[in-house]
Each structure stands twice: as structure tokens, then as C-alpha cells.
N, C-alpha and C positions, 0 to 999 in steps of 0.2 A: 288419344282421342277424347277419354271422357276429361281429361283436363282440360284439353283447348274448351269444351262444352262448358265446363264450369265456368273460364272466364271470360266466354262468349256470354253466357245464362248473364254474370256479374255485370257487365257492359251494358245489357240492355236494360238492366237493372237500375243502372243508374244514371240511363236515357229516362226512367220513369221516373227516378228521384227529381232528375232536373224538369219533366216535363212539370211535376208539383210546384216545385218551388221557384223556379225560374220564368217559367210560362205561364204558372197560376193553371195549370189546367188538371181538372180534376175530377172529371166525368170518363165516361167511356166514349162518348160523342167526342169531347173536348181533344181526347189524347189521340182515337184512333184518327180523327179528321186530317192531324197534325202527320202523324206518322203514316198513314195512307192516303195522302191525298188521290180526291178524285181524277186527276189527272192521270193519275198513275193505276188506281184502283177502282172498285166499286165499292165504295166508301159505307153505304148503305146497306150494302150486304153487312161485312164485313162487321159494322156496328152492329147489327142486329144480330151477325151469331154471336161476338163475342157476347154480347147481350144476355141469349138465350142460354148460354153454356155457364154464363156465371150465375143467373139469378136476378142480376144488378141492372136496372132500371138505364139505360143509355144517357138521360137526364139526373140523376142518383150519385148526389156524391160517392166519392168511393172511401172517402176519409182520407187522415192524416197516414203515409206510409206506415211509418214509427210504431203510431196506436192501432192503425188497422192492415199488418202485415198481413192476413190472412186474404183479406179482400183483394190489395196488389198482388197478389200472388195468385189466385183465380184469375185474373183480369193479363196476369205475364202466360199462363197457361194455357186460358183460351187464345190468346193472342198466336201464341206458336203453334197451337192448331190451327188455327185459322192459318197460320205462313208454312207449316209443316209437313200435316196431318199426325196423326197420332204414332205412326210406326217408328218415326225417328225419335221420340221422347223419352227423356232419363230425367225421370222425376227428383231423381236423388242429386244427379249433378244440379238441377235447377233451384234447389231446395240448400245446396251448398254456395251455390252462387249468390241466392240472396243471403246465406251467413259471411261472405265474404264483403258484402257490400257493407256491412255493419260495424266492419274494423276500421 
């Protein structure tokens, strides 16, 4: 189980990488619009807790992955809260999945 999580964690990982560098998008507005659209979601919620839960301004770059892992990785965190809740989280598989994104 916690494997499949690891490179499930990995995957979306670098659903984020590409959202950067492929789509240019680089905000929390920017990524979750993309990955939640309103059609689908409440898009607005959604930005605003991941918002609230990071610190990070919706509008606020979030920087370059690379130089600011810390920040993508609040921002992949809130995110699974927000699609999760808290009960199913393995901090550690998630924290291994973005080391595996690295290789």
C-alpha cells in the first residue's frame, strides 16, 4: 500500500512539475483552476483553502520547484487535503515521492 502511495505521491508530482514548466502555470489560482475545473469543482473554494492552509497568497508565485521545494510541497499537501482529508495522509510516503521525482 504505502508503495502504490509513494508513486501515486511521485505522479502527481510531476503533474506539478509539468504544470510549471509546460503550462507556465505558477500560482495556486493558476494550477488548481487547471486541475479543478469548475465544471467539475468549486474551484473557489478549493483555491481559497488550499490558500489558507499554505499561507500562499492564490495570486503569489509559488517559485521555481527546484529552488522552492518546500513551497510545492505545502501547496501538493494542501491540495490532498483538500481531495482527501487528513486521515488517509503518509507524510513520509509523500516526502519520498517528491525524492523520487528527483532522480
Amino acid at each position: 500500500m504505502r508503495d502504490h502511495l509513494i508513486e501515486k505521491v511521485r505522479e502527481e508530482k510531476g503533474t506539478a512539475k509539468a504544470y510549471y514548466h509546460k503550462y507556465r502555470l505558477y500560482t495556486i489560482r493558476g494550477i488548481i483552476s487547471r486541475w479543478a475545473p469548475e465544471s467539475e469543482n468549486n474551484t473557489r473554494a478549493y483555491i481559497e483553502n488550499v490558500s489558507r492552509l499554505t499561507g500562499i497568497d492564490p495570486d503569489e508565485p509559488i517559485g521555481i520547484p527546484m529552488e522552492c521545494p518546500a513551497r510545492w510541497m505545502m501547496v501538493g499537501v494542501a491540495m490532498a487535503i483538500q481531495e482527501n482529508g487528513t486521515s488517509s495522509l503518509d507524510y513520509f510516503a509523500m516526502l519520498r515521492g517528491w525524492e523520487l521525482l528527483k532522480q
